[in-house]
C-alpha positions as CSV (number, residue, x, y, z in Angstrom):
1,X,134.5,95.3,79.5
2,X,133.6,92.4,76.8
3,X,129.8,92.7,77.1
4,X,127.2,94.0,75.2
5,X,124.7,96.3,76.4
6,X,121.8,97.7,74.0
7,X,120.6,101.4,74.5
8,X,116.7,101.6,74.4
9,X,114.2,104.2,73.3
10,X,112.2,103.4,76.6
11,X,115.3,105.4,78.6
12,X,117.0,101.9,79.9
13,X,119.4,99.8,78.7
14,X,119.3,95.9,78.4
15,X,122.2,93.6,79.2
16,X,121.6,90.6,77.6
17,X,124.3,87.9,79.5
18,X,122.5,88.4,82.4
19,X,119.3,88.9,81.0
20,X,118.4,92.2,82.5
21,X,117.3,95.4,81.7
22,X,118.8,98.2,83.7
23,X,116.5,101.8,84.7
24,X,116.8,104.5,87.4
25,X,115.3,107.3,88.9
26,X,111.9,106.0,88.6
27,X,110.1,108.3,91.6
28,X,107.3,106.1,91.6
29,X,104.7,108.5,93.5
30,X,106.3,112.0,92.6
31,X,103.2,113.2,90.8
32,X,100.8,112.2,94.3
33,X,103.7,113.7,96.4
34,X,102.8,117.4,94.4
35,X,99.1,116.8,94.9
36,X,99.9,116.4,97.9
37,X,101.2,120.3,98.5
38,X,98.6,121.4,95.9
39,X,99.4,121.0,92.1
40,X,96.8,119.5,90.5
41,X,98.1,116.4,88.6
42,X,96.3,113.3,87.0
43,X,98.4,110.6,89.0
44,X,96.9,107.5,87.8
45,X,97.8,107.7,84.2
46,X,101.2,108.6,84.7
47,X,101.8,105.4,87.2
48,X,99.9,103.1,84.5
49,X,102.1,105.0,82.0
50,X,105.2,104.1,83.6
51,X,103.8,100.2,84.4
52,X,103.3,100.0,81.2
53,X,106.6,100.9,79.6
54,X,108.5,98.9,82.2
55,X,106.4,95.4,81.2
56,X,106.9,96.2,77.8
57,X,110.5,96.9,77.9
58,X,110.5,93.2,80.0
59,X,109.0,91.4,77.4
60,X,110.1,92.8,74.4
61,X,113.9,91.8,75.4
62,X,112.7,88.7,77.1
63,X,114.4,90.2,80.7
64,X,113.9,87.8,83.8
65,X,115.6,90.4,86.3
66,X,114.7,94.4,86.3
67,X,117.6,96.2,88.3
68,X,117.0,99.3,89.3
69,X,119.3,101.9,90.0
70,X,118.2,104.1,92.9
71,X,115.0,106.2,92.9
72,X,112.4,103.2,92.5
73,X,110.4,106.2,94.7
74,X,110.0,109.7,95.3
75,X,109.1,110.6,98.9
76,X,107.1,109.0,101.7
77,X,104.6,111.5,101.4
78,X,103.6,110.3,97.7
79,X,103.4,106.6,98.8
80,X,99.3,106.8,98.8
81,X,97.6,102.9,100.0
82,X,96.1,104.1,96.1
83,X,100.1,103.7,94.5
84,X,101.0,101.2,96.7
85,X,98.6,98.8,95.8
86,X,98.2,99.5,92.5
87,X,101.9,98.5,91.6
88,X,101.8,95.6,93.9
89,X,98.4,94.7,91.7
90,X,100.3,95.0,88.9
91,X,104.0,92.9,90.3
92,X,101.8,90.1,90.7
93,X,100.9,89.3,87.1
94,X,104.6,88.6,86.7
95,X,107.3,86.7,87.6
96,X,110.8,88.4,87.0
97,X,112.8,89.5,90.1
98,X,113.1,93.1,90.5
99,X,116.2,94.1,92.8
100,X,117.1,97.9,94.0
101,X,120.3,99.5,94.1
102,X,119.0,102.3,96.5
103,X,119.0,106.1,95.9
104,X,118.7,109.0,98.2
105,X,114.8,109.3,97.7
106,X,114.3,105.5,98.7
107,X,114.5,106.3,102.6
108,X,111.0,104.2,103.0
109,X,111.5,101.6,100.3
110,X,111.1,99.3,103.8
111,X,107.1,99.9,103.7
112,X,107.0,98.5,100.1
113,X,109.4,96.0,99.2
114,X,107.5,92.7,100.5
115,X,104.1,93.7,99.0
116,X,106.1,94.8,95.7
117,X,108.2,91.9,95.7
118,X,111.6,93.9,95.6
119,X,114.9,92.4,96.4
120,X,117.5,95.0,98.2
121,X,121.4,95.5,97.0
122,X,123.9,97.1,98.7
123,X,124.7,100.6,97.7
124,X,127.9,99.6,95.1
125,X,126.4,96.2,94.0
126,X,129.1,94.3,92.1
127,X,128.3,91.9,89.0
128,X,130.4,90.3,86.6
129,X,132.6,93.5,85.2
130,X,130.2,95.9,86.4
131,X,129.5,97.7,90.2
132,X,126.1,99.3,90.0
133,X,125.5,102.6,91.8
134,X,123.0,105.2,92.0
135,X,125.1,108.1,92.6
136,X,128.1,108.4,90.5
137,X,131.3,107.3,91.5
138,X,134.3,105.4,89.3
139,X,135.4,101.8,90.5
140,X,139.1,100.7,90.3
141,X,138.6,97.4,87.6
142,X,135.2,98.0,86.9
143,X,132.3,99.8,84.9
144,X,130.3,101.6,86.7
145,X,126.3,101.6,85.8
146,X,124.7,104.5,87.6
147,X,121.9,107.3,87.6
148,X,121.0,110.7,89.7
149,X,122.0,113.0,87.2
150,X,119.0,112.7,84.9
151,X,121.2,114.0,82.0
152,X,120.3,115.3,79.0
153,X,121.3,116.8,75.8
154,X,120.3,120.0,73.9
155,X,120.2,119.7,70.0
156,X,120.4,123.3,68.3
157,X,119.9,124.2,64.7
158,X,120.0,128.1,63.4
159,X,116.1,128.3,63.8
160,X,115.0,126.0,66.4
161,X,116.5,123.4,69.7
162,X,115.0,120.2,71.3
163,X,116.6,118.9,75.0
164,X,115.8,115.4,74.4
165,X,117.1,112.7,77.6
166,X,120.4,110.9,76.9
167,X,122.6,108.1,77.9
168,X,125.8,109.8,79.2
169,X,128.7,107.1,78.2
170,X,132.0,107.7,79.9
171,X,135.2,105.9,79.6
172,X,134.4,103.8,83.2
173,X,131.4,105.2,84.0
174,X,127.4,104.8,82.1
175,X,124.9,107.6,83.1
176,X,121.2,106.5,82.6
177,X,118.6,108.5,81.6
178,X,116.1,109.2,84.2
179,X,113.0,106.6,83.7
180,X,110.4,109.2,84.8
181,X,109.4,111.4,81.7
182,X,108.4,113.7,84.8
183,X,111.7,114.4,85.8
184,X,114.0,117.7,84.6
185,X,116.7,117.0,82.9
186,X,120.9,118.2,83.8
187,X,123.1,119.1,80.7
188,X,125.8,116.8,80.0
189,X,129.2,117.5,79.9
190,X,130.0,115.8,76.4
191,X,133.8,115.1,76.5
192,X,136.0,114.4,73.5
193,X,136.5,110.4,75.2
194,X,132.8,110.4,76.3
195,X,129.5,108.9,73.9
196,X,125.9,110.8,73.9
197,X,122.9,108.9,73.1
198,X,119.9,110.7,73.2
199,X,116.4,109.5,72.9
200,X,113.6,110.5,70.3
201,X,110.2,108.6,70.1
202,X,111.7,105.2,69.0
203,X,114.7,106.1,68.3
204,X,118.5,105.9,70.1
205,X,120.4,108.6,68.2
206,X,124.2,109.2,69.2
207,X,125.3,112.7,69.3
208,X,128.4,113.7,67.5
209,X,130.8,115.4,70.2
210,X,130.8,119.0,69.7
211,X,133.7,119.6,67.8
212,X,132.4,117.2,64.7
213,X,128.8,118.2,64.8
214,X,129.2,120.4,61.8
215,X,129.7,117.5,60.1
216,X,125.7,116.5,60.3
217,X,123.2,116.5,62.7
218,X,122.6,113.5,65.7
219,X,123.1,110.1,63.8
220,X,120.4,107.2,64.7
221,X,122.0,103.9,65.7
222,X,119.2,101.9,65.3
């Protein structure tokens, strides 16, 4: 559609002409949520985890907005008084807008978006060339920018294999990876039109569609 968007290691994507940097599927409060029933999870370092990534992605591509595409939470029953101010703690030290595209698991995002400072889209937002979703779903005349899926991709040699997130890129349609590192992964369907970009440590690597992989392994693209 003309415009450039740059893949990143931290599972979103940055789109410079508008200067924001696009995640989803956050579940902010998943890990309290399972406390909650009676697996015994550290919560705060994961939140401060995920904080952290999120303000470094911001200021590393110099983003003023932070869209997020459905999923900013996980249930009501993980939204602790703990979580919810800690993040709101932590949205005050900076000034960029944050705005939601909601998802299915954002029923209460009502109890947090004035203390959190979050701005609410409608469920298809459209911008410039793009409509942004959660759910999947192709736009006549547009891109489509979504989440849900949570895909992933499974690299195999003779001796060993590594699932490793991805960025699922369609012909109208860009699946992100899920921004939680606490959140299972769905294999992709890699189609001959389609582009894989998986994620390893720092790097974005594509992933050759399976008919040309025996040419070499997953290529990094910087």
């Amino acid at each position: 559609m003309g415009e450039r968007i740059v893949l990143l290691p931290c599972r979103g994507a940055f789109w410079p002409a508008a200067g924001t940097l696009l995640i989803a599927d956050v579940h902010l409060g998943k890990a309290d949520a399972l406390k909650s029933v009676g697996v015994p999870l550290p919560t705060g370092p994961m939140l401060e985890d995920q904080l952290r990534t999120i303000e470094g992605a911001m200021l590393a591509t110099g983003a003023g907005r932070l869209l997020v595409l459905g999923d900013l939470l996980h249930a009501p029953i993980g939204l602790t008084v703990d979580l919810v101010d800690r993040v709101a703690a932590w949205r005050k030290g900076f000034d960029f807008e944050i705005a939601l595209v909601p998802g299915n698991h954002d029923r209460r995002i009502d109890r947090v978006a004035s203390a959190w400072g979050l701005r609410e889209l409608s469920a298809a937002h459209r911008e410039g060339p793009f409509v942004f979703t959660h759910e999947p779903c192709v736009h006549e005349g547009a891109f489509t920018w979504c989440g849900h899926l949570h895909p992933a991709v499974t690299l195999r040699s003779a001796a060993d294999s590594i699932k490793l997130p991805c960025f699922h890129i369609r012909p109208a349609m860009g699946v992100l990876p899920a921004f939680s590192r606490f959140t299972a992964g769905g294999p992709v369907e890699h189609r001959e039109r389609d582009r894989v970009f998986a994620m390893y440590g720092d790097r974005v690597m594509e992933v050759p569609h399976p008919t040309r992989r025996s040419r070499g392994s997953a290529a990094g693209v910087g």
